[in-house]
N, C-alpha and C positions, 0 to 999 in steps of 0.2 A: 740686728743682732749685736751686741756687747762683746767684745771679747779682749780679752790682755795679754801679755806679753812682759817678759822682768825689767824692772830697772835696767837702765844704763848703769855701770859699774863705773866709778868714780874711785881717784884716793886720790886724799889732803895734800898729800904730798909730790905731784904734779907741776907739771907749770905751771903758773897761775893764768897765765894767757889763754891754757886748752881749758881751762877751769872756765873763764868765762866765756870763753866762745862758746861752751858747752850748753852753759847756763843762759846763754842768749837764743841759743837756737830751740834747746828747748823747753825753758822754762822750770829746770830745779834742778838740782845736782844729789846723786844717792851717795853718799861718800861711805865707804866700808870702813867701822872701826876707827871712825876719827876721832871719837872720846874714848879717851881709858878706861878699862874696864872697870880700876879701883876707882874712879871717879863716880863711874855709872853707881856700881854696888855700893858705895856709901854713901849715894840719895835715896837709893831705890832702898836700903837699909832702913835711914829715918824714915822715909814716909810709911813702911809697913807698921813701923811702933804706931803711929796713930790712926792707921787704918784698923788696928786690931778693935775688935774680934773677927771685921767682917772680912778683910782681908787677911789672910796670913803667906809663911812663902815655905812651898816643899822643895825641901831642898834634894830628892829623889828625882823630880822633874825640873829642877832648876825654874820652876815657875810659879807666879802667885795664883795662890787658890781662895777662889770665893766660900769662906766659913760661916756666914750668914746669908742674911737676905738679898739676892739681886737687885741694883739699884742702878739710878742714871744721872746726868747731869742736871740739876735744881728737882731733885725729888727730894725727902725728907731725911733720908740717910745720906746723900751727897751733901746739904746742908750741915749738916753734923761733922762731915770730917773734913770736909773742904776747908776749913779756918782752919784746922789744927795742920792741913798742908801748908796753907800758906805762909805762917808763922815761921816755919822752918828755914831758919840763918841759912843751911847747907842750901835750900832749895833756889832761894833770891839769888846768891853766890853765881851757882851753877853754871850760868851764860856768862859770868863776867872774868875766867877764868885767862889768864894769858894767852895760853893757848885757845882757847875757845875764839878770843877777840884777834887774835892774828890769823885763824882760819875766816872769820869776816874777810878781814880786813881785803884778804887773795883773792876772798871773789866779788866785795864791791871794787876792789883796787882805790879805795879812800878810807877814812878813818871810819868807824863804825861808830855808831850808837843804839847801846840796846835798849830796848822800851823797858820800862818797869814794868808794865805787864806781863806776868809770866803765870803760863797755864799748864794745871796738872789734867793728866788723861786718865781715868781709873776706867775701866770700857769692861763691865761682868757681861757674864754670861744670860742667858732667856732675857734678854732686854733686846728682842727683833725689833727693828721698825725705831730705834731711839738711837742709833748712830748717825754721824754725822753728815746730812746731806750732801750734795754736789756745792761749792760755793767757793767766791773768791776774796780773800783778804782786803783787796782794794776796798769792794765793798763793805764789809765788815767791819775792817780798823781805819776807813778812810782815808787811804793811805796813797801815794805817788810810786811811781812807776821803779823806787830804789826801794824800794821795803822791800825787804824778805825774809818769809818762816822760816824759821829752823826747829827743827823738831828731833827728837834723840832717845831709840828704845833704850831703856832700861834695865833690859832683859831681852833672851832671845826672844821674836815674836814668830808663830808660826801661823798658816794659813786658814787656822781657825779659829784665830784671837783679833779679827774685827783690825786689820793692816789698814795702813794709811795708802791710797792708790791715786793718782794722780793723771791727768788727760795732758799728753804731753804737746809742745806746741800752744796751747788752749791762750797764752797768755798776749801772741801775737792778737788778738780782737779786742783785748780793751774791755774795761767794765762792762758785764751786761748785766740785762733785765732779771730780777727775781718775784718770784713767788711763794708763798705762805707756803712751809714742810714742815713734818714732823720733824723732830728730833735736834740736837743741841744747834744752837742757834735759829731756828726756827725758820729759815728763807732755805732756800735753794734756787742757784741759778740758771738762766738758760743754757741748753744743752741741745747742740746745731743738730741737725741730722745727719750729718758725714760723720760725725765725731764719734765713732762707735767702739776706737782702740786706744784701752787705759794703762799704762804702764804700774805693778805691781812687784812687789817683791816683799819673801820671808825675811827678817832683821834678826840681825843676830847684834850681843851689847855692845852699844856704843856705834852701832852705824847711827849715821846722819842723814835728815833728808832736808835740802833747802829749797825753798820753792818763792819763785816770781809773786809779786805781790798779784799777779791777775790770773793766776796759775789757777785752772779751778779744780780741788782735790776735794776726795772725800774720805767715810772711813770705813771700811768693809764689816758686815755686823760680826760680832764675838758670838760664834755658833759652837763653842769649845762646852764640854759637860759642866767644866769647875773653873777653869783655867780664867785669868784675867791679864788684861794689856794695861799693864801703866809705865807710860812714857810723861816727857816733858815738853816745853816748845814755849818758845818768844818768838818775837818779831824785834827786827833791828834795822834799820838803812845805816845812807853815809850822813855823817855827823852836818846838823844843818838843814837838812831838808824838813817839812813841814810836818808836823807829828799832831794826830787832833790828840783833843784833850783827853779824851775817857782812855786812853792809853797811856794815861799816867797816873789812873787810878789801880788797883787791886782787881784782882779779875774775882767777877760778881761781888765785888763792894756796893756795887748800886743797889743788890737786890739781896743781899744778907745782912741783918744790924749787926753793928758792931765787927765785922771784914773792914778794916781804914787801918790805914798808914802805921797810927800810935799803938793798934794793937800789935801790927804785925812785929813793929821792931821792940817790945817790950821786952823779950826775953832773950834780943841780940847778946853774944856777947863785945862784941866793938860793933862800935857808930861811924865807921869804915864804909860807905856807899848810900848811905843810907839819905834818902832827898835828894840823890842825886839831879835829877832832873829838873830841882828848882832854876837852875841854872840853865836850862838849856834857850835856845836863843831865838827857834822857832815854832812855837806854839800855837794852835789856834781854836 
């Protein structure tokens, strides 16, 4: 039998030592309200302008409401506004904020470097069975034992807007084995049979959740009537370490024409970050 229990309760502003002893023991840290709120609400702002029609935001329930067709990650309406996410200046910005890269910084305790890859979550409603399965980053972004998600509601999230929950501990065993699943990303990994208690919690804006690169989390489905979860998330280590390459592409540029680089910075207004990563030193 499955069952959960909330988050550990985390703030930024801690030791940084209990910070990562935390993060070592058990694999991700829930940090409450470590982004600003004005920060959250003027992403969470631009992305709605180009989600419209399908998305829009009630500001009676402080939450975005599905105004059109329910949709999922590489359907035909996610194709359609997932470029016009990524293009957004604010959105690329977001993880490279001062504060953003000093909150790194306290729990790798080294420099950070954040991937260019950076992924939007739009998670509608009546789409059961296309959230995100059980899985671990290692495996996915190929990644070493300093990578870690960081991921950041953008709104409150409540318990029936498809939450991010994570198995805590999980990260002590090391990559494992996957199998063909539904839903975005398409694998799911193994899942021990002791392993039956997932740590969860409601988000309110600007909490944060960072998680072990081998951390295996998943996304609880959006069973809300109207209601929609959209958050953000990269992946970052400490500067240095081995980054594979498709982590320095655009997320779903492989598989959308015309998602690359020159579009997305076309309508920057400064050339401020941009290629960052040509530079970086270890690639592979």
């Amino acid at each position: 039998m499955t069952t959960s229990s909330d988050y550990k309760v985390s703030h930024a502003d801690e030791p940084a030592q209990d910070l990562r002893e935390r993060f070592a023991e058990d694999g991700y840290l829930f940090l409450k309200r470590a982004v600003a709120a004005d920060d959250c609400d003027a992403l969470r702002t631009a992305m709605l302008d180009v989600l419209h029609p399908h998305v829009t935001w009630d500001p009676v329930q402080a939450k975005p409401l599905l105004t059109g067709q329910p949709f999922y990650e590489t359907d035909a309406i996610w194709d359609q506004v997932y470029p016009r996410i990524q293009r957004l200046e604010a959105f690329h910005r977001f993880f490279h904020s001062p504060a953003m890269l000093r909150l790194m910084e306290r729990i790798q305790g080294r420099r950070p470097w954040v991937y260019p890859i950076k992924m939007a979550r739009v998670a509608t409603p009546r789409m059961l069975g296309y959230e995100t399965p059980p899985h671990q980053d290692a495996y996915s972004h190929h990644a070493g034992p300093t990578m870690a998600g960081i991921w950041v509601a953008l709104h409150d999230v409540d318990a029936s807007m498809g939450r991010v929950t994570v198995l805590p501990g999980s990260h002590k065993g090391g990559v494992r084995d996957v199998f063909q699943a539904q839903g975005v990303g398409g694998v799911q990994c193994e899942i021990y049979e002791h392993e039956t208690h997932w740590h969860v919690s409601d988000f309110e804006k600007g909490d944060v959740l960072i998680f072990n690169s081998a951390t295996v989390h998943r996304a609880e489905p959006n069973t809300a009537a109207d209601k929609v979860r959209i958050s953000v998330d990269t992946r970052f280590c400490d500067y240095g370490a081995p980054v594979f390459s498709t982590n320095l592409e655009p997320h779903h540029g492989w598989r959308i024409e015309g998602l690359d680089w020159e579009n997305i910075y076309a309508g920057w207004k400064s050339r401020d970050e941009q290629y960052y990563w040509e530079s970086y030193p270890n690639t592979f």
